[in-house]
C-alpha positions as CSV (number, residue, x, y, z in Angstrom):
1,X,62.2,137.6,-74.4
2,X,62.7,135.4,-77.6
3,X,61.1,132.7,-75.9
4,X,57.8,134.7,-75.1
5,X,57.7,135.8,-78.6
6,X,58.0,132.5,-79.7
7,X,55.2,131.1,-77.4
8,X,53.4,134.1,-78.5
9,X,53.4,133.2,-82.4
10,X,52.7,129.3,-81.5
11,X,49.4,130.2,-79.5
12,X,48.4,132.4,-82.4
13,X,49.1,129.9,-85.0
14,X,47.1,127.2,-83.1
15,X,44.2,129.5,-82.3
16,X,43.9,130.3,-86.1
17,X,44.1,127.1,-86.7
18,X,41.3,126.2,-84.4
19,X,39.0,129.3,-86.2
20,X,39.7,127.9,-89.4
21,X,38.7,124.2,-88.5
22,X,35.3,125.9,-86.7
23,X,34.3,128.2,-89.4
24,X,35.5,126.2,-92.5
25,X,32.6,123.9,-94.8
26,X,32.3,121.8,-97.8
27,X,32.9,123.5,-100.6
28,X,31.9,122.7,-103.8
29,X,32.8,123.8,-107.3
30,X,30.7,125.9,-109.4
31,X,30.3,125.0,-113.1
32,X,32.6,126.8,-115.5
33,X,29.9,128.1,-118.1
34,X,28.0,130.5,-116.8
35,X,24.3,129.8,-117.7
36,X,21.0,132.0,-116.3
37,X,20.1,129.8,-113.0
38,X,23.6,130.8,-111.7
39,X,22.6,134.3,-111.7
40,X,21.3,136.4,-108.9
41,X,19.3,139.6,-110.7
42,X,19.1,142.9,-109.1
43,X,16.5,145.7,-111.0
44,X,17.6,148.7,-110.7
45,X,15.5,151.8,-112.5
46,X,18.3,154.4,-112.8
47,X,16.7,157.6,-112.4
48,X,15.6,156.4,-108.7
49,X,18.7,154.6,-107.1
50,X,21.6,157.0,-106.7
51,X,22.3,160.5,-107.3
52,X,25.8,161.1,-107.5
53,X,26.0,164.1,-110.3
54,X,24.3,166.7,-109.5
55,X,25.7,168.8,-112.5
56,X,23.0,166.7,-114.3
57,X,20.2,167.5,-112.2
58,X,18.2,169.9,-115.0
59,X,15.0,168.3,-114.9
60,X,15.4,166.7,-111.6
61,X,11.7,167.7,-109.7
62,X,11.9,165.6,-106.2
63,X,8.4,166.4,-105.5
64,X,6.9,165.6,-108.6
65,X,6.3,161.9,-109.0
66,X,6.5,162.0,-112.6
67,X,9.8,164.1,-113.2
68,X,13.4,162.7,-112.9
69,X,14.6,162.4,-109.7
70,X,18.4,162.4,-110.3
71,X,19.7,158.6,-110.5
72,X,22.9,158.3,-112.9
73,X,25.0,155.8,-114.0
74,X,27.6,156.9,-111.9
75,X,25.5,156.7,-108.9
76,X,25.1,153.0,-110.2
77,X,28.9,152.0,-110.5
78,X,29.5,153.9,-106.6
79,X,27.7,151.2,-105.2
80,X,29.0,147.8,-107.2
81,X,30.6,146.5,-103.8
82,X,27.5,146.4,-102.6
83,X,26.4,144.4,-105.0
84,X,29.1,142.3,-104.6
85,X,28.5,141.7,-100.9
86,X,25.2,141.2,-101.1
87,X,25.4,138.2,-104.3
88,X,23.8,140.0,-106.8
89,X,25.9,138.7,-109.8
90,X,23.7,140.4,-112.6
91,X,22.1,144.2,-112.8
92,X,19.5,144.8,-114.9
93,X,18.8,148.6,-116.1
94,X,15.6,150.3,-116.8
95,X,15.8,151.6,-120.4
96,X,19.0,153.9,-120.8
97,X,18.1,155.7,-124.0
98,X,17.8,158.9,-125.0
99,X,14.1,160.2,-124.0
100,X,11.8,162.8,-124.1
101,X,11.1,165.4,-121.7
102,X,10.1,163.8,-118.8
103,X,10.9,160.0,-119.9
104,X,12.3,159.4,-116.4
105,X,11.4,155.6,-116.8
106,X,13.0,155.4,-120.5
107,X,9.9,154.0,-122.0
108,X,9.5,158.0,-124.6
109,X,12.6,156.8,-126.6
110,X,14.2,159.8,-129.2
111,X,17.2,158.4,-129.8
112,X,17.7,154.8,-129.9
113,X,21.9,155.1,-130.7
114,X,22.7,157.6,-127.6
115,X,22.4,157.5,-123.5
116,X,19.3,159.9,-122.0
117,X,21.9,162.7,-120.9
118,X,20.2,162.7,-117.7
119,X,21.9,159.5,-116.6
120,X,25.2,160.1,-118.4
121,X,27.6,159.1,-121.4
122,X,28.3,156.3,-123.4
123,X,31.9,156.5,-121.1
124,X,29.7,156.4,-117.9
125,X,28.0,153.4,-119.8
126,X,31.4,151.8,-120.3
127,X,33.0,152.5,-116.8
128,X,29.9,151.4,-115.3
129,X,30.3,147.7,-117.3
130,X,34.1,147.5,-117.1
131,X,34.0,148.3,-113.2
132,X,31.1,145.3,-112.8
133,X,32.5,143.0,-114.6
134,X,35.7,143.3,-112.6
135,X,33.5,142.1,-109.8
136,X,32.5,139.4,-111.8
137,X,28.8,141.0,-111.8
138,X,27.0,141.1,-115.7
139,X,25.1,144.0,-116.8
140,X,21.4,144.0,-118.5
141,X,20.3,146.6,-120.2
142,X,16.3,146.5,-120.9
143,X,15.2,147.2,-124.4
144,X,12.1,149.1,-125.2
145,X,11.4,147.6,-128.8
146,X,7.3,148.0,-129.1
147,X,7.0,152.4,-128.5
148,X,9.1,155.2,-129.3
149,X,8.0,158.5,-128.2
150,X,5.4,160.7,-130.1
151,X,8.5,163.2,-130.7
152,X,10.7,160.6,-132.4
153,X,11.8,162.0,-135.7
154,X,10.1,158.6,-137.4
155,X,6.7,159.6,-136.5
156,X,6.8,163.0,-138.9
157,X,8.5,161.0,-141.4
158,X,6.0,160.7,-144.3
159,X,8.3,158.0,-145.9
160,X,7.5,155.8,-143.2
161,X,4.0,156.2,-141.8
162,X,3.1,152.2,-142.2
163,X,6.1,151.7,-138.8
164,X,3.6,153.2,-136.8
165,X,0.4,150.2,-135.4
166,X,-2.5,150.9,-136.0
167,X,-3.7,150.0,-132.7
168,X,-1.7,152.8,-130.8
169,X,-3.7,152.1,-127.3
170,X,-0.8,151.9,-124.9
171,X,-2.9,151.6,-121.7
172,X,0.2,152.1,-118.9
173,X,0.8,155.0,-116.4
174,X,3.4,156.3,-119.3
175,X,1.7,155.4,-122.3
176,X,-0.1,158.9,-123.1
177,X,3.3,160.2,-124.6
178,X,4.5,156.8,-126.6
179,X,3.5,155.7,-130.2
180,X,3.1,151.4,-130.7
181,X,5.2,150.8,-133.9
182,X,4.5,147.8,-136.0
183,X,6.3,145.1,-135.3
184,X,4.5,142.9,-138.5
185,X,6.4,145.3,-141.0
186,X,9.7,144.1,-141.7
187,X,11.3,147.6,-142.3
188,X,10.7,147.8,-138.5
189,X,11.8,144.5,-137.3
190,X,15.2,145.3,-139.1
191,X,15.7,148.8,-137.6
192,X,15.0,147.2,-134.4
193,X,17.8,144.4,-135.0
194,X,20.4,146.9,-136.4
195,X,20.0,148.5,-132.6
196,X,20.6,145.8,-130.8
197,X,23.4,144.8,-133.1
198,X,24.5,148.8,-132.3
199,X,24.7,148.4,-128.7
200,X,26.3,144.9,-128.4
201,X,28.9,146.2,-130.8
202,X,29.7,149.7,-129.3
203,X,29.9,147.8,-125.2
204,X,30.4,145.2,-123.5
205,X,26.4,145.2,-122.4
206,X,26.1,140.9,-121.1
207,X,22.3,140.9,-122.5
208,X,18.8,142.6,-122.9
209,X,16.0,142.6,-121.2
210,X,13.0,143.0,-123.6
211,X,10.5,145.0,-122.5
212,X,6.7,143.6,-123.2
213,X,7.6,140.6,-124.5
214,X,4.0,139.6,-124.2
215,X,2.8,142.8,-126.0
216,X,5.1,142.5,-128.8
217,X,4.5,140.4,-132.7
218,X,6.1,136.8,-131.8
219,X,7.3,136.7,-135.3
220,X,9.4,139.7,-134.6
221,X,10.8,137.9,-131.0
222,X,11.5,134.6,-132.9
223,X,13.4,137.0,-135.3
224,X,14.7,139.7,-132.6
225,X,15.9,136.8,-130.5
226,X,17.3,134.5,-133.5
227,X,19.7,138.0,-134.8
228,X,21.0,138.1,-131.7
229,X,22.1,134.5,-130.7
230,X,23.7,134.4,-134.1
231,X,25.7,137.2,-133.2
232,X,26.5,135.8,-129.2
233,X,25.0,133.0,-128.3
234,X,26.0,133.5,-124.6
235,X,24.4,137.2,-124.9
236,X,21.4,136.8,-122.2
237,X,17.4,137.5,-123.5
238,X,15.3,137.7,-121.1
239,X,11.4,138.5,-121.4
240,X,9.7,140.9,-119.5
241,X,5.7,141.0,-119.0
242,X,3.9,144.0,-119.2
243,X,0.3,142.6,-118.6
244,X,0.4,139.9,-115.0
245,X,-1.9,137.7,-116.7
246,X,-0.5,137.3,-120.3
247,X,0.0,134.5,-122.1
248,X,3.5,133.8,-122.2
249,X,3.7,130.5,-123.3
250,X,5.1,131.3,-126.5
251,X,7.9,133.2,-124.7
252,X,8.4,130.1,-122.7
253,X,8.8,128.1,-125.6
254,X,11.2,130.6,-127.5
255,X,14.3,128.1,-127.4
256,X,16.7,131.6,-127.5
257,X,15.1,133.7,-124.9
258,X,16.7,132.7,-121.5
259,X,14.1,133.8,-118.9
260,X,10.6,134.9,-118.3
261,X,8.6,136.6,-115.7
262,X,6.6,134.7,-114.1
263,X,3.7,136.7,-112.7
264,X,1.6,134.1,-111.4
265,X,4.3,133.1,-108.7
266,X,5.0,136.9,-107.9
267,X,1.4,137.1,-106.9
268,X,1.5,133.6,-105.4
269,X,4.2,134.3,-102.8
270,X,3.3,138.2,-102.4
271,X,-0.1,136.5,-100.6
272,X,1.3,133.4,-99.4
273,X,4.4,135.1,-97.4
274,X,3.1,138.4,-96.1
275,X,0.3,136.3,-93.9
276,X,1.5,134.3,-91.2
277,X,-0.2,131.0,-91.6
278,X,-0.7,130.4,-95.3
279,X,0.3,127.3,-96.7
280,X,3.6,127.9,-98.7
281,X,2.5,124.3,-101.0
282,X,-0.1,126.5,-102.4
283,X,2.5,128.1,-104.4
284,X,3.3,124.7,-106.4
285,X,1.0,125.0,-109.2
286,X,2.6,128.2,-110.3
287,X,5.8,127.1,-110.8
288,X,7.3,127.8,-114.5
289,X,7.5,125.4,-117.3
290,X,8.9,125.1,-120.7
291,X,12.4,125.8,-122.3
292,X,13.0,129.3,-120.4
293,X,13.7,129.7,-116.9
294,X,11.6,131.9,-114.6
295,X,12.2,134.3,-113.1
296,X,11.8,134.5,-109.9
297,X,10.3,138.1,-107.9
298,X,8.4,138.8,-105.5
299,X,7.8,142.6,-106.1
300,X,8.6,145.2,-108.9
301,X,8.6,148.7,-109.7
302,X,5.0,148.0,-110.5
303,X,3.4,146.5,-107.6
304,X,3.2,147.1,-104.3
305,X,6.4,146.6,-102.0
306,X,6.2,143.3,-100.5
307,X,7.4,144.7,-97.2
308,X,4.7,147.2,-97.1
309,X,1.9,144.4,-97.9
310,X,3.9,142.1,-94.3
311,X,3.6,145.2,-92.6
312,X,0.0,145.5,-93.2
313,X,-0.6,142.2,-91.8
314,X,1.7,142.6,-88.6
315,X,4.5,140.7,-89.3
316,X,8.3,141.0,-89.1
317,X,10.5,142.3,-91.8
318,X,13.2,140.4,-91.0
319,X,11.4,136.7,-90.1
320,X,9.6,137.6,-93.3
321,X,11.9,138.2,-95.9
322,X,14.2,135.3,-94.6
323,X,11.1,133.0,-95.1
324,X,10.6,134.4,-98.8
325,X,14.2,134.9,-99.9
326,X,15.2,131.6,-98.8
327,X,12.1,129.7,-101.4
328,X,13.2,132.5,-104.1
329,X,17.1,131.6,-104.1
330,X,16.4,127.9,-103.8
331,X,13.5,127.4,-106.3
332,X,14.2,126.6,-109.7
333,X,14.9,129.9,-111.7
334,X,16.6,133.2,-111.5
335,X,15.6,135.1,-108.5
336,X,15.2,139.0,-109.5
337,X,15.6,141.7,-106.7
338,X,14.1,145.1,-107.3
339,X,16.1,147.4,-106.0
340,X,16.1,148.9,-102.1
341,X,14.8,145.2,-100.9
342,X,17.6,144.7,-99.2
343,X,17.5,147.7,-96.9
344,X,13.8,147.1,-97.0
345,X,11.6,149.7,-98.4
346,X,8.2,150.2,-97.9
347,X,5.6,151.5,-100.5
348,X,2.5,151.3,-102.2
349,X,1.4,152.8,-105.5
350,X,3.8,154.6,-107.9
351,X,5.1,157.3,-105.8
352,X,6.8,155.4,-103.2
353,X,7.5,152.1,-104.9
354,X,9.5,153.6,-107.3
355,X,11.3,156.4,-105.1
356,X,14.9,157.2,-104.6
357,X,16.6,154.4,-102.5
358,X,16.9,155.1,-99.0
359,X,20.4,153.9,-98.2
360,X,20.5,155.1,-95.3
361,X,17.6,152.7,-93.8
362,X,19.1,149.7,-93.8
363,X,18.9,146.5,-92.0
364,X,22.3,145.2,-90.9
365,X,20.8,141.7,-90.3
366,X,19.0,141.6,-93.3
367,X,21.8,142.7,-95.4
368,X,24.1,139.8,-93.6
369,X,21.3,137.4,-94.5
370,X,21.4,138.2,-98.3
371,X,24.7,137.3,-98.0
372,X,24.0,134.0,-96.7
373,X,21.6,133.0,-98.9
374,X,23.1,134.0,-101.9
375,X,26.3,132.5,-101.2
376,X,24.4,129.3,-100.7
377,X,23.2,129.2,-103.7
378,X,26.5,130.0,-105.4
379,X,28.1,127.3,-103.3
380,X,25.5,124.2,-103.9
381,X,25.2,123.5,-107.7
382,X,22.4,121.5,-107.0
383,X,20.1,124.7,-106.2
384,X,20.8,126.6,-109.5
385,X,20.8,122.9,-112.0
386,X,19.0,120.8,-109.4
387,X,15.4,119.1,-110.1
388,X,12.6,119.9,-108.2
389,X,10.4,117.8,-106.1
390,X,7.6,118.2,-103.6
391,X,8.7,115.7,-100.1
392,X,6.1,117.0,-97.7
393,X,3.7,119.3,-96.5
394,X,2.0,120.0,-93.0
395,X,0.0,123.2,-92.4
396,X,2.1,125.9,-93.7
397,X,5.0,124.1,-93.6
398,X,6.7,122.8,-97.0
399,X,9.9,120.7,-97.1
400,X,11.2,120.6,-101.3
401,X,14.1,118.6,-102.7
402,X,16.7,119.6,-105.6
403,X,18.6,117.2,-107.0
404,X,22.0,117.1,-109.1
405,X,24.6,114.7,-110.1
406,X,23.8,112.6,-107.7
407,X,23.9,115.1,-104.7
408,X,20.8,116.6,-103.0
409,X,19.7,119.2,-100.8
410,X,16.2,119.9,-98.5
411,X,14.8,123.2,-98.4
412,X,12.0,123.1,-95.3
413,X,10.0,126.3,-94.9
414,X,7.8,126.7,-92.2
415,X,5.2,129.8,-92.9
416,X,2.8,128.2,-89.8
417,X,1.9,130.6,-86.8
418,X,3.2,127.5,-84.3
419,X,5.8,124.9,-84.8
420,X,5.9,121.8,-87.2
421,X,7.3,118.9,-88.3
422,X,7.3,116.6,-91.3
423,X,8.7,113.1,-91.6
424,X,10.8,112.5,-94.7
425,X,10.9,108.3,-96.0
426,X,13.2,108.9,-99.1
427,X,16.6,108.9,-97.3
428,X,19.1,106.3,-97.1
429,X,20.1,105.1,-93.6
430,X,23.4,106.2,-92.4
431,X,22.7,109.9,-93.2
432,X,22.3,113.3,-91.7
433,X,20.4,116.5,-92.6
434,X,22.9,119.8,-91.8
435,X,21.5,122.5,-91.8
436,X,22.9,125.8,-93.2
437,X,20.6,128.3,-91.9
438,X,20.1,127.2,-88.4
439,X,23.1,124.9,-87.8
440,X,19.9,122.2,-87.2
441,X,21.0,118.5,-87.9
442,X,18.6,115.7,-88.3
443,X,19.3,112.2,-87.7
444,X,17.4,108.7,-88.7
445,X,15.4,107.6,-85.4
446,X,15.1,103.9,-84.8
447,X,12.1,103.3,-87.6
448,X,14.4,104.7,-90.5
449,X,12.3,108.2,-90.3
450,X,14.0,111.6,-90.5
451,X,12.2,114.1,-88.7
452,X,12.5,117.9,-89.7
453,X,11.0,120.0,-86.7
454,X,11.2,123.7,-87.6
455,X,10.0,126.8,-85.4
456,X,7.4,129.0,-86.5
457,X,8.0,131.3,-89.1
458,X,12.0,129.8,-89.6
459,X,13.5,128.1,-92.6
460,X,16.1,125.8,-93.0
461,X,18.8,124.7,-96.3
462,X,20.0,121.0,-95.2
463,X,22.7,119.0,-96.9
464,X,22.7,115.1,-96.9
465,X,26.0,114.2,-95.5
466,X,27.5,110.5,-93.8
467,X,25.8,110.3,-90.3
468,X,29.7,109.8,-88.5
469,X,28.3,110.5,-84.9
470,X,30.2,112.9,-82.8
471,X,33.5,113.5,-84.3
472,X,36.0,112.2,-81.3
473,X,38.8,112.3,-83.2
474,X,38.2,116.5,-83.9
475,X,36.5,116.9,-80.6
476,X,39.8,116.3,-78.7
477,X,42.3,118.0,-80.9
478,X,40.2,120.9,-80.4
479,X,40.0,120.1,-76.2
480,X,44.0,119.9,-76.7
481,X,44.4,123.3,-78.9
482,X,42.5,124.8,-76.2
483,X,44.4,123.2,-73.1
484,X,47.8,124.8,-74.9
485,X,45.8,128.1,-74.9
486,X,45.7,128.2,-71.4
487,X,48.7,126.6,-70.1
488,X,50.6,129.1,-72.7
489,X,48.8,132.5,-71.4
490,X,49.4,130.8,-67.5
491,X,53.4,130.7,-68.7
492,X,53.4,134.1,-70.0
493,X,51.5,135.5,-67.0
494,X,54.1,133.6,-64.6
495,X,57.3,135.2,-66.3
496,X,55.9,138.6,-66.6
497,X,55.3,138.0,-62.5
498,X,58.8,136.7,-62.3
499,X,60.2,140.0,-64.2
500,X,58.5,142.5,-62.2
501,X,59.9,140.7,-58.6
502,X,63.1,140.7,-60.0
């Protein structure tokens, strides 16, 4: 008996052995400062992603568009594991101040120095941060610092009728109940620092993300922005657009804002990637440039779902997304994921692109996918710090290369309707191409020339590694693992015979 358990434990110990050896890839260390391009956004408005206290639920109207719907920030902190599974290392809140009547999207602020009691308490606030950041997942909040709602006790205050702008067209879907204040006065620009010195004093908030940047007095962001460094110069900024075709080059050029929007890519890839076909090179010349990053989206709670524009054009959720994930998590920039794309959701106009999340549509695949990707990126330095350059092009095929202390990767996407292939001149001999998504590996031919053949619709992440051949060496420890398998089980098959003549 005590020698069948001991066969027993040395056939499991070799077989785990074996899995380990199979499943098991280069690792390589991620950077100790944590800087934007390492982080994986996910945009979450509260009132429409979870539900999970219905002794809140006063104003909640399901069937009116424009009511509150329920979401909380305990519904928020339920699903961190998620989060975690699926890469996203940063949230980023819709406005979480107290509103007006009705302020479902947080833009009618009363009170900047409390939470909107529909979502909860400054101690839902905190649990919510303390449980994410146990995950190692950062928290935004966005910060609404051009309106204030009609009803804000400012507005009557005849002391202080020169905050309010002059030019008080707020032409939104929720501007008919929001004043514009004026950024140029500096009475303003000072109440406006004091709160965000209020809310990075009373939690543990990681950053803001300012709402309108584009719409706001750049004086004021150069001086918003400059207040805050000086208090934390790790505390994020990042810039949110309100209009898609703003200038935002001062914004770009902002040395303390860390990230902005970068609507002309959104568009870009929303057209390039829900049409079989298109050329995914046309997207080049929207690429971001100055001192911020970009970030990186392909749908908001202000456009159309991206899934619902595929759909329309008959292709596949899944092919699709995997096509425009894998440029959005290996571009240069922080990719930004609104919230229910990973299930996905569908939607056009208001209503139904800013609904409750359907949780219970998901997409196993999909989901396993986000997981791939974004553990990619976390793994490979080189696609968060990397530089960027164009290697080829053929029909809608694109192969890109990120470079980074001396390693680099090749991201090939093919968006064609048939197969391609590129040739790629730039490598060393003695080299391979693995690929991560596809297990594909790409050798030199005789004339020096790596060729990257991809299927329609399919994208691949390659590494350059040493070209060893076939690995002998591994090949037959693995052949003799295996051979021990099998003679073991044939031994403790022939002694449970021999027991049962006996």
């Amino acid at each position: 008996m005590m020698e069948e358990v001991n066969m027993k434990r040395t056939i499991g110990i070799l077989f785990i052995a074996v899995f380990v050896l199979f499943v098991h890839s280069p690792s390589y260390a991620q950077a100790q400062t944590s800087e934007i391009e390492e982080e994986i956004l996910y945009s979450i408005i509260i009132d429409r992603y979870n539900n999970l206290n219905h002794d809140r639920d006063k104003q909640v109207q399901l069937d009116d568009p424009n009511a509150y719907h329920g979401g909380d920030l305990e519904g928020i902190t339920a699903k961190l594991d998620s989060f975690e599974e699926l890469g996203y290392t940063t949230l980023v809140l819709s406005p979480l101040m107290n509103n007006a009547s009705g302020g479902y999207h947080g833009y009618w602020i009363e009170d900047f120095y409390s939470v909107e009691e529909q979502f909860g308490n400054m101690e839902d606030l905190h649990t919510l941060i303390e449980e994410a950041h146990k995950r190692d997942i950062k928290v935004i909040m966005e910060f609404v610092t051009n309106y204030v709602a009609e009803s804000h006790p400012i507005i009557e205050d005849s002391d202080k009728t020169d905050w309010v702008d002059e030019d008080n067209q707020i032409n939104t879907a929720w501007g008919e109940k929001a004043v514009r204040l004026n950024q140029r006065n500096a009475a303003v620009q000072q109440y406006l620092i004091d709160v965000a010195n209020y809310w990075m004093s009373e939690t543990d908030i990681d950053g803001f993300k300012l709402h309108a940047a584009d719409q706001s007095s750049q004086e004021f962001i150069t001086n918003l922005t400059r207040a805050i460094k000086a208090k934390n110069e790790d505390f994020y900024l990042l810039a949110d657009v309100l209009h898609q075709h703003a200038d935002t080059t001062s914004l770009q050029e902002n040395n303390h804002i860390d990230a902005v929007d970068n609507y002309s890519l959104q568009e870009k890839m929303a057209k390039v990637f829900s049409k079989a076909g298109t050329p995914v090179s046309d997207l080049n010349q929207s690429l971001g440039t100055g001192n911020a990053s970009q970030m990186i989206f392909i749908d908001d709670k202000t456009t159309e779902r991206f899934t619902q524009a595929l759909a329309e054009n008959g292709r596949n959720a899944l092919t699709t997304w995997k096509l425009a994930l894998t440029y959005m998590y290996t571009l240069p920039g922080v990719p930004e994921i609104y919230q229910g794309t990973e299930l996905p959701m569908y939607g056009t106009g208001l209503e139904e692109v800013q609904q409750l999340v359907q949780f219970n549509s998901g997409n196993p695949d999909l989901t396993e996918f986000h997981n791939r990707i974004s553990s990619l990126r976390i793994q490979f330095p080189v696609l968060t710090h990397g530089d960027y350059q164009m290697v080829a092009s053929k029909g809608a095929m694109t192969v890109f290369k990120r470079s980074y202390e001396g390693e680099s990767m090749y991201i090939a996407i093919n968006n064609d309707e048939e197969s391609q292939s590129v040739s790629i001149s730039d490598l060393p001999s003695g080299v391979e191409l693995r690929g991560y998504l596809g297990d594909n590996t790409v050798r030199e031919d005789e004339d020096g020339i790596y060729k990257l053949g991809l299927a329609r619709e399919t994208a691949e992440v390659y590494t350059v590694e040493e070209d060893n051949g076939l690995n002998w060496l591994f090949i037959g420890f693995v052949v003799g693992i295996f051979i021990l398998f099998i003679i073991g089980v044939i031994v403790l098959s022939a002694k449970q015979k021999h027991r049962k003549t006996k």
